[in-house]
N, C-alpha and C positions, 0 to 999 in steps of 0.2 A: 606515501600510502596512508591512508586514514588509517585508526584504531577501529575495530569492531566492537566498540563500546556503545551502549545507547546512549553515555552522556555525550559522547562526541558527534553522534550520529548526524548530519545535516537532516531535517526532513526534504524529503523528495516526495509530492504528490502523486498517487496512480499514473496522473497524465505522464507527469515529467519523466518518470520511470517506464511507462511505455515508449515515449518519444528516447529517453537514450537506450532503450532495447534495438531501439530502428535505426538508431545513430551507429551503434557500434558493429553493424555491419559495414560501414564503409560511408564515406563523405556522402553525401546527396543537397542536391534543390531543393525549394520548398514543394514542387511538383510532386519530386518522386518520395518523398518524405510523407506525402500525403495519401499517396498510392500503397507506400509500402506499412504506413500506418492499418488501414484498412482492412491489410492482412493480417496483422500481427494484433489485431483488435476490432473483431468485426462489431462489436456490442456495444462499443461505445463510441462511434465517426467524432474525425476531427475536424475539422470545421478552419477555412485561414483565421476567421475570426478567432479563435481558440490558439493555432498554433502560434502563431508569432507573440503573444503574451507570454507563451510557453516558454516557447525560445529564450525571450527575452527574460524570462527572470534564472532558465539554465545558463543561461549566458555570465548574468551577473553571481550567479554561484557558481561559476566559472567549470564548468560540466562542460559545456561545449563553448566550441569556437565555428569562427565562420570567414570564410575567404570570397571574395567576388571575381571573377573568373569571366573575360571575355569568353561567349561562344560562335559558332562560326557563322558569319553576316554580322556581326559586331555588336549583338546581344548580350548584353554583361547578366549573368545570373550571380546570384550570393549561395553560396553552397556551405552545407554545414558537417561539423563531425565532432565527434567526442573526443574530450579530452583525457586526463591521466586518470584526475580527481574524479569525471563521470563514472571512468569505470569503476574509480573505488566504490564510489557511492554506490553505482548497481550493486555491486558486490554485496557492501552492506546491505542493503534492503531484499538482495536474495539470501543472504544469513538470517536476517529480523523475520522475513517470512516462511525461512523453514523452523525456526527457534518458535514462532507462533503457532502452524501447525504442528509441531512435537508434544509443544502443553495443551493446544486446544485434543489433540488425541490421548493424550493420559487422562487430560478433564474431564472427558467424555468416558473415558475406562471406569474410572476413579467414581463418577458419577452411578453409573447403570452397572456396579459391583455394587453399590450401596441398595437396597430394597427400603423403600415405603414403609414403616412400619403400618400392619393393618388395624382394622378396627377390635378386632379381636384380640391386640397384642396388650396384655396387661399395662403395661409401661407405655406406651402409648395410650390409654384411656386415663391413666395417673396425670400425665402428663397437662392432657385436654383439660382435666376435672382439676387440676390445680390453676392452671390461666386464666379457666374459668370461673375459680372460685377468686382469683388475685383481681377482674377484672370487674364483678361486682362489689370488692372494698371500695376499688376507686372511683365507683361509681359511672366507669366508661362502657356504656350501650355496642357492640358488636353489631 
């Protein structure tokens, strides 16, 4: 099992992370792999141009495997599916992405707690009239 550390983290692209969402339901072709893509990502289609690059570089990050499998009329299809490490990896990057929504929602708290100071706000006008006064020493035009 991986650590859930970002220094160990593998990256995995959106694609590749959609493509083993569809994987770890169960083996499939590149057919229905593309069919069930579809579903599980309407917004952004995948293309055979697309998948098999995909494939292939989950492959060599060793996330999935793949078996070829006569079908009946003696059709050999290559059928695929996630391996240990895919899943770990989902795992991690469904951690990384609630770990980012947590702080993008305190940042967003954190932020619209804070108010603007306005024009009217003494220390605020101090502030403006000293930049402005630092910014003609050095002679830099606004």
């Amino acid at each position: 099992m991986l650590p859930h550390s970002e220094d160990s983290l593998e990256h995995v692209s959106p694609l590749e992370e959609d493509l083993l969402i569809v994987l770890a339901a169960g083996e499939l072709h590149s057919q229905q792999v593309l069919a069930a893509f579809g579903e599980v990502n309407s917004i952004r289609p995948l293309s055979r141009g697309s998948l098999y690059p995909t494939i292939a570089s989950l492959r060599q990050k060793q996330c999935i495997q793949s078996r070829t499998l006569a079908e009946p009329g003696g059709r050999r299809r290559k059928y695929y599916s996630i391996t240990d490490r895919g899943l770990d990896l989902l795992e991690c990057a469904r951690i990384r992405r609630e770990k980012l929504a947590e702080w993008q929602a305190h940042y967003v708290e954190d932020k619209s707690a804070q108010s603007t100071p306005s024009a009217d706000d003494p220390t605020a006008r101090s502030v403006v009239a000293s930049s402005n006064a630092d910014d003609r020493e050095s002679g830099e035009i606004l």
